[in-house]
C-alpha positions as CSV (number, residue, x, y, z in Angstrom):
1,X,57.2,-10.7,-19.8
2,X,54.8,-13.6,-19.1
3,X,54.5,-12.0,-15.3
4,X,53.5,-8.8,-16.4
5,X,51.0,-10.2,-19.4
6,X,49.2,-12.2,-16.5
7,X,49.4,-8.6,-14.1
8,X,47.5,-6.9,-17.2
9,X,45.0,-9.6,-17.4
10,X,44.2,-9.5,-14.1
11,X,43.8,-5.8,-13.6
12,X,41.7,-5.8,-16.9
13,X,39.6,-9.2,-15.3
14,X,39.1,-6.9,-12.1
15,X,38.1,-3.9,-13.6
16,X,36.1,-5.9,-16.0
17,X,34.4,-7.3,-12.5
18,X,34.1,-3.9,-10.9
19,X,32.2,-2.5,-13.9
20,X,29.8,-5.0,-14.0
21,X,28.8,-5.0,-10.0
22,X,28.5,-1.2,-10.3
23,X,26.4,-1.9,-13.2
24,X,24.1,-4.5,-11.1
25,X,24.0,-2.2,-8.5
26,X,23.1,1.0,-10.3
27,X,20.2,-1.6,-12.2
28,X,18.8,-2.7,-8.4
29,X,15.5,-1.2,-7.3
30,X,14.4,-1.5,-3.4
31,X,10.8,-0.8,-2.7
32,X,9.0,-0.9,0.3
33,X,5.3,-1.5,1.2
34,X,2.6,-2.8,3.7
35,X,0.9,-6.0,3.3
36,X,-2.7,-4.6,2.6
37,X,-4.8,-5.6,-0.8
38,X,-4.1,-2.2,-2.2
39,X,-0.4,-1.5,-1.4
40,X,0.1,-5.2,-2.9
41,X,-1.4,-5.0,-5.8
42,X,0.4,-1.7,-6.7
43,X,4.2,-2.4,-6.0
44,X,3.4,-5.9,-7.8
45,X,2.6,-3.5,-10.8
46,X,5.3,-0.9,-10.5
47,X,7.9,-4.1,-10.0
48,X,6.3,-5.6,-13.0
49,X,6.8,-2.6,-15.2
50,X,10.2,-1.6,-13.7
51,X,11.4,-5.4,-14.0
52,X,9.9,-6.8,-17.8
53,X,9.6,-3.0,-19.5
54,X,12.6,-1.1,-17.7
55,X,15.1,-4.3,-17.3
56,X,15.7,-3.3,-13.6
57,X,16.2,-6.1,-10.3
58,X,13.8,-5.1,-8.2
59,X,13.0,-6.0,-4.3
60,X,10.3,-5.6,-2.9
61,X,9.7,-5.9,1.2
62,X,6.9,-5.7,3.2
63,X,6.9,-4.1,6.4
64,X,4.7,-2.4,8.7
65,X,3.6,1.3,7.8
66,X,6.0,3.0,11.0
67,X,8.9,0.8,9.3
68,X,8.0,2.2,5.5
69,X,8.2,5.9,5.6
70,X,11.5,5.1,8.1
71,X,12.9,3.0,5.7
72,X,12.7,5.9,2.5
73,X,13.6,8.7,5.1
74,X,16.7,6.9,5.9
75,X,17.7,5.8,2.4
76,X,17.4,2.2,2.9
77,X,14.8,1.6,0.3
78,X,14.2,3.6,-2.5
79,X,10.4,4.6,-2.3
80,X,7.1,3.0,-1.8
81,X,3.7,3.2,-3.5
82,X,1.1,3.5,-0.9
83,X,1.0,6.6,1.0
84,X,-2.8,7.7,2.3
85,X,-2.9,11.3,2.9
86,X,-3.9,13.7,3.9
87,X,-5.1,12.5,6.9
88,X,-4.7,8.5,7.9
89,X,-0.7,9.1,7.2
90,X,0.1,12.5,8.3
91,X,1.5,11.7,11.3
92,X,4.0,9.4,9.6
93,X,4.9,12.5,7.1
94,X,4.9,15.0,9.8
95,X,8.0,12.7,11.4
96,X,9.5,12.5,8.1
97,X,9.5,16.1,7.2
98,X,11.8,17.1,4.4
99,X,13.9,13.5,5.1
100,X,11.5,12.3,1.9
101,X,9.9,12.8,-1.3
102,X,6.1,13.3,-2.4
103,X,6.1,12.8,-5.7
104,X,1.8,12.9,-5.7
105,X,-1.4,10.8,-6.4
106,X,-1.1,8.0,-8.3
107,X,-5.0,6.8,-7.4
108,X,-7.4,9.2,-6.5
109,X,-11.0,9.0,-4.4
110,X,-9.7,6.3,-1.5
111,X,-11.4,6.6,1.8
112,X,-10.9,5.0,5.7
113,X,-13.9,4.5,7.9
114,X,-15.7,2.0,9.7
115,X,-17.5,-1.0,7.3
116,X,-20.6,-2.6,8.2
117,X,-22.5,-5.2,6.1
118,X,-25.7,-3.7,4.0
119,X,-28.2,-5.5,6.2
120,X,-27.1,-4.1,9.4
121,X,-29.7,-1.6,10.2
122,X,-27.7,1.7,11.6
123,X,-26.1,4.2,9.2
124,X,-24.4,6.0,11.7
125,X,-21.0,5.6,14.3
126,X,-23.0,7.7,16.6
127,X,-25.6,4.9,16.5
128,X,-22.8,2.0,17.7
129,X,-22.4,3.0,21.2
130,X,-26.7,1.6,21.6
131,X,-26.1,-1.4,19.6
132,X,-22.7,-2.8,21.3
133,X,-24.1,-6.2,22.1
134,X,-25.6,-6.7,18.5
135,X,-21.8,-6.3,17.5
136,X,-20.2,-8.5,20.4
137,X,-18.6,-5.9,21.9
138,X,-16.0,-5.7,19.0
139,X,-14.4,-3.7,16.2
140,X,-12.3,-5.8,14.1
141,X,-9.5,-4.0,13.0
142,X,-5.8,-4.5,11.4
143,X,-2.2,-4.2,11.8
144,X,-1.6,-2.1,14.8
145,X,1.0,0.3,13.1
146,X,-1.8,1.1,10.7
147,X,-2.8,4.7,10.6
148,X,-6.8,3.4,10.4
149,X,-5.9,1.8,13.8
150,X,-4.8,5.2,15.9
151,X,-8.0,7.1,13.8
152,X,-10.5,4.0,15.0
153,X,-9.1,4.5,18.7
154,X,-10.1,8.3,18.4
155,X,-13.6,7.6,17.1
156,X,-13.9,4.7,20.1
157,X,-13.6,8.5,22.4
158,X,-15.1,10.6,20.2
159,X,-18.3,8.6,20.1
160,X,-17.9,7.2,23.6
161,X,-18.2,3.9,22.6
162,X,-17.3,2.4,25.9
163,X,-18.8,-1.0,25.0
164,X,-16.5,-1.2,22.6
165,X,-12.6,-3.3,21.9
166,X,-10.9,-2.8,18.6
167,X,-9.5,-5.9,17.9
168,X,-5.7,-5.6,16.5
169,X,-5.3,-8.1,13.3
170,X,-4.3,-8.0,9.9
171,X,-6.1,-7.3,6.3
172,X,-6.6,-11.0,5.8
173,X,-7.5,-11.7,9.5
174,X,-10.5,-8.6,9.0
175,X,-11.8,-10.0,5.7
176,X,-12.2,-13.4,7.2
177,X,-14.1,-12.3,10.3
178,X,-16.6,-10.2,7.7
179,X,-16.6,-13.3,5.8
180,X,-17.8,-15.9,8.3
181,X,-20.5,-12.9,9.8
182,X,-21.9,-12.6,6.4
183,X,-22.3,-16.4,6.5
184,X,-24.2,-16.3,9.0
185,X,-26.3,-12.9,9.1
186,X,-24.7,-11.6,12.0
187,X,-23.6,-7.9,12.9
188,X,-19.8,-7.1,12.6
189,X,-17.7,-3.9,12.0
190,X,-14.6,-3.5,11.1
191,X,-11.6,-0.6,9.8
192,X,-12.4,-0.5,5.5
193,X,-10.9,1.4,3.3
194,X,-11.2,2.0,-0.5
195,X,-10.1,0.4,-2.7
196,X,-10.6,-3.2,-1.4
197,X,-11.9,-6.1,-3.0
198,X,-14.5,-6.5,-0.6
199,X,-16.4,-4.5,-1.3
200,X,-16.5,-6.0,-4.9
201,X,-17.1,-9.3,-2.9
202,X,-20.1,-8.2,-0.5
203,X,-22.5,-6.0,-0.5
204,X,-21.0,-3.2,2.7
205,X,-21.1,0.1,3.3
206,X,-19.4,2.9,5.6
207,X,-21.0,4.1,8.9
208,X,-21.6,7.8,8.9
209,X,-19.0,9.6,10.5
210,X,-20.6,12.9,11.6
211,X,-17.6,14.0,13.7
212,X,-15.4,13.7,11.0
213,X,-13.1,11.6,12.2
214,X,-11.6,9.5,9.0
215,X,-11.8,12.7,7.5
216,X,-12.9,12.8,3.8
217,X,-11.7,11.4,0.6
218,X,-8.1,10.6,0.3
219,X,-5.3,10.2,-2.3
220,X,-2.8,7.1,-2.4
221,X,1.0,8.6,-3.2
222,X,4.2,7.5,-4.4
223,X,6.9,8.4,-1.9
224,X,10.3,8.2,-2.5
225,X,14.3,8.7,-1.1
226,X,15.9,12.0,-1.3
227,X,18.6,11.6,-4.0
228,X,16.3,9.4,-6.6
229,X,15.9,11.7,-9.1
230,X,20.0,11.5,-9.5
231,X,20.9,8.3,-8.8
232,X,18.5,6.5,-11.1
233,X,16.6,9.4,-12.7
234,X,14.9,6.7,-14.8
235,X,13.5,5.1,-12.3
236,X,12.5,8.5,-10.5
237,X,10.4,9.6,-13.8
238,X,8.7,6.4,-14.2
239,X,7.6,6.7,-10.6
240,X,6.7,10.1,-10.9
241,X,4.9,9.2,-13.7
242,X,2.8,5.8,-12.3
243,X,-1.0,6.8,-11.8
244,X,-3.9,4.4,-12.1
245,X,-7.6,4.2,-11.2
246,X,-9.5,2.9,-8.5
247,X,-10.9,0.6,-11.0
248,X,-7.6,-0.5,-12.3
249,X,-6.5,-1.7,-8.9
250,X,-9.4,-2.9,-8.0
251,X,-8.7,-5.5,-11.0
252,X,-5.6,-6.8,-9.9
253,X,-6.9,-6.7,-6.3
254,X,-9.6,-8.6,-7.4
255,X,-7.8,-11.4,-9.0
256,X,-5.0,-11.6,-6.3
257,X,-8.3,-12.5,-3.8
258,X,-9.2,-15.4,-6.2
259,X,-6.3,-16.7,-5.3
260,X,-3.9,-15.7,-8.1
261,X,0.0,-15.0,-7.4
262,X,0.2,-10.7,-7.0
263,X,3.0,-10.5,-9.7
264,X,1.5,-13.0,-12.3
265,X,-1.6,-10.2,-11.5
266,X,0.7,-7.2,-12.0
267,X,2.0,-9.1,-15.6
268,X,-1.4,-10.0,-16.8
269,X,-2.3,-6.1,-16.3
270,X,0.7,-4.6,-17.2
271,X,0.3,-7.1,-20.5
272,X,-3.5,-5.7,-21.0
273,X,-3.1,-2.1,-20.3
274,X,0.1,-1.1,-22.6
275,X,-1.2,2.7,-23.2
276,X,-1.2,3.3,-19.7
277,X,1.8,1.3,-19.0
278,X,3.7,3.7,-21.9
279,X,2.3,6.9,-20.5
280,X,4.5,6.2,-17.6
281,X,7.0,5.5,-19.2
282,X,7.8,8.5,-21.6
């Protein structure tokens, strides 16, 4: 009798274990994202809202942009928050073709280009290839898997900017380089994009692009695995809900450049912005 009592418990104990890892499974969200100022800011916020509002574990890992849209296609994470289309990602959707899941704009009225400084004197990408000494000879770029990168490499042609080297980096490595030429007056261009807190920080603008090149203006998307929408459909409507301004990232952006931690910035705005932050999530 005392044999079978202790069988009993056990199977109770072990389905009582079972439960509860299916349960911490089923309450584990996997994001994905690049480390750039803008795709920080914004899984910081959506792991903010899905962690202190929604009660889930989430994970978020950065990787480079190639490695992000594989990741979703294959199922490995569950989506990501930082898609730029329709142009500086479409060749990363066109490989992913119906092996993911647009789920739209969450910030509209982002753009690519080339930055300069206010004071330098040319206002076009045409005028470079005449003032490549003025620039060292160098276009300061970022990640190399970055689509900015492959669209900067086409302009080099396009323009026939032979004098010209883009310089592969990272966000932090390009902000740095504008930083210390500001300093000191001097000429410098580098791959921008908005939003950014730079251009909060300095006083920049983007070289005409006559050819059309970066193309126009551009939306950020939420992308997200196939099979979502069952598995957590919670989690898929809050996603498919998340939308935000350029100004409302640029706020967290900003305060993550001064220095502050990105999720104590996604709390503090999550904390100040509760109207929005409930819109997502009816």
């Amino acid at each position: 009798m005392r044999k079978i009592c202790i069988i009993v418990i056990m199977a109770i104990f072990m389905m009582i274990t079972s439960a509860a890892s299916a349960f911490a499974a089923d309450k584990k969200v996997e994001l994905a994202y690049v480390e750039w100022s803008c795709a920080t800011a914004s899984i910081n916020v959506v792991k903010a809202v899905l962690q202190e509002r929604m009660g889930y574990d989430v994970e978020i890992t950065p990787v480079s942009a190639a490695a992000m849209y594989q990741a979703i296609a294959t199922g490995d994470v569950d989506g990501m928050t930082t898609a730029w289309l329709p142009i500086t990602h479409a060749h990363y959707m066109e490989k992913m073709k119906g092996k993911v899941v647009d789920l739209g704009t969450n910030c509209e009225g982002a753009a690519v280009g080339l930055v300069v400084p206010a004071y330098v004197t040319i206002d076009s990408i045409a005028e470079m290839k005449d003032y490549a000494d003025k620039f060292n000879g160098q276009i300061t770029g970022i990640d190399p898997g970055a689509g900015i990168m492959s669209m900067t490499e086409k302009a080099i042609k396009e323009y026939q900017l032979d004098g010209f080297e883009l310089m592969e980096g990272s966000g932090a490595i390009m902000t740095a380089v504008l930083k210390d030429k500001i300093k000191n007056n001097e000429w410098v261009v580098v791959t921008g994009w908005t939003p950014h807190w730079k251009f909060a920080r300095w006083d920049l603008k983007y070289l005409k692009d006559p050819k059309g090149i970066y193309g126009g203006t551009e939306e950020i998307r939420t992308i997200v695995r196939k099979g979502l929408d069952e598995d957590m459909p919670e989690v898929y409507t809050f996603l498919d809900n998340f939308h935000w301004t350029l100004a409302d990232i640029g706020q967290v952006m900003g305060w993550n450049a001064e220095g502050a931690d990105p999720y104590e910035s996604a709390k503090k705005w999550v904390k100040e912005n509760p109207e929005k932050v409930n819109a997502w999530l009816k």
